[in-house]
N, C-alpha and C positions, 0 to 999 in steps of 0.2 A: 458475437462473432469477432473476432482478433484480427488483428489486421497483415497474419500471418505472408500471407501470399501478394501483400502491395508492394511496389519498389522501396526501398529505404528514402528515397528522394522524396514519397509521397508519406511515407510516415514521419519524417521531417520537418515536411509541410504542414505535417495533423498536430502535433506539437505544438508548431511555432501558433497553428489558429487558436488551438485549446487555451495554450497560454495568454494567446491576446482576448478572448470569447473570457475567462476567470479574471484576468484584469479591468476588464470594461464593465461585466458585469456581475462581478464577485461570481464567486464559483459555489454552489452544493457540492454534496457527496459524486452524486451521480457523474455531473462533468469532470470534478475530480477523476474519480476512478475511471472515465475515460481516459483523462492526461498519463496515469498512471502504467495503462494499458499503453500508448502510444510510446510511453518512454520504453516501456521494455522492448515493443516489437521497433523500437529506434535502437535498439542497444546501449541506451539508457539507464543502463542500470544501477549506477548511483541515487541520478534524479528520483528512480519508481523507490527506490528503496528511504530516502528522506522524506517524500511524501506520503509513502504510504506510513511511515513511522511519526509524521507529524501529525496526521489525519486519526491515526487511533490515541494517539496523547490527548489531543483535541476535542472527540468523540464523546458526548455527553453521554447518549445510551447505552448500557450494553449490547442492545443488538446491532449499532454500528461498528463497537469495539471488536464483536464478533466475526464482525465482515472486514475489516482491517486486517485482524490480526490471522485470519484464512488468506487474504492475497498477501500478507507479509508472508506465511507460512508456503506458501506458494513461488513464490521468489525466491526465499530461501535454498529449498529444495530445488531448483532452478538453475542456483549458483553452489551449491554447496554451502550453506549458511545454517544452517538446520539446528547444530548444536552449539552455534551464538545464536540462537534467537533463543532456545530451551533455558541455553543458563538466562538471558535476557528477560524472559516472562518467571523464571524460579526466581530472580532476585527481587521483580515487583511487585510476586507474591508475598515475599521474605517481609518488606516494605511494607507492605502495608494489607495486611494480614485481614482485614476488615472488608478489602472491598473483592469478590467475584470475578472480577475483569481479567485478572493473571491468571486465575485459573480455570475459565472456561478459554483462555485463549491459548491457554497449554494443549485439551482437549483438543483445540484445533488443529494442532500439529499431529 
């Protein structure tokens, strides 16, 4: 559940902890993608969008890449971004032709 309907003061708040909660004790996925979420309902939306694009770079499995590149694909569409992330996943397909990751994360768009 999204933190749709808190004041911006409290999602501010959830930030500033998430980020000190990843710093103190290294951050998973999970807490991640909570910060992720906090940055957008902050109007954060640089922050969610460098994270969430560091986080699938990062991503050993496919099936994180997957879940990446769905809340990338999501943000996207969010902001109007939709066909800079397409050309963005067709050029890392173009790259590197061998691995899956570009293009099951195309699919997710």
């Amino acid at each position: 559940m999204g933190m749709g309907t808190v004041p911006l003061q409290d999602c501010d708040m959830a930030v500033a902890e998430l980020r000190r909660a990843i710093t103190k004790f290294g951050g998973n996925e999970d807490m991640k993608g909570k910060l992720v979420t906090a940055y957008s309902e902050a109007g954060m939306v640089k922050e969610a969008w460098q994270l969430i694009s560091s986080l699938y770079d990062e991503a050993e499995s496919p099936a994180w890449k997957i879940k990446w590149a769905g809340s990338l694909a999501d943000l996207a569409k969010t902001e109007g971004r939709g066909d800079e992330l397409i050309s963005n996943f067709q050029k890392r397909a173009r790259e590197n032709p061998t691995s899956v990751a570009p293009f099951l994360s195309l699919a997710e768009m």
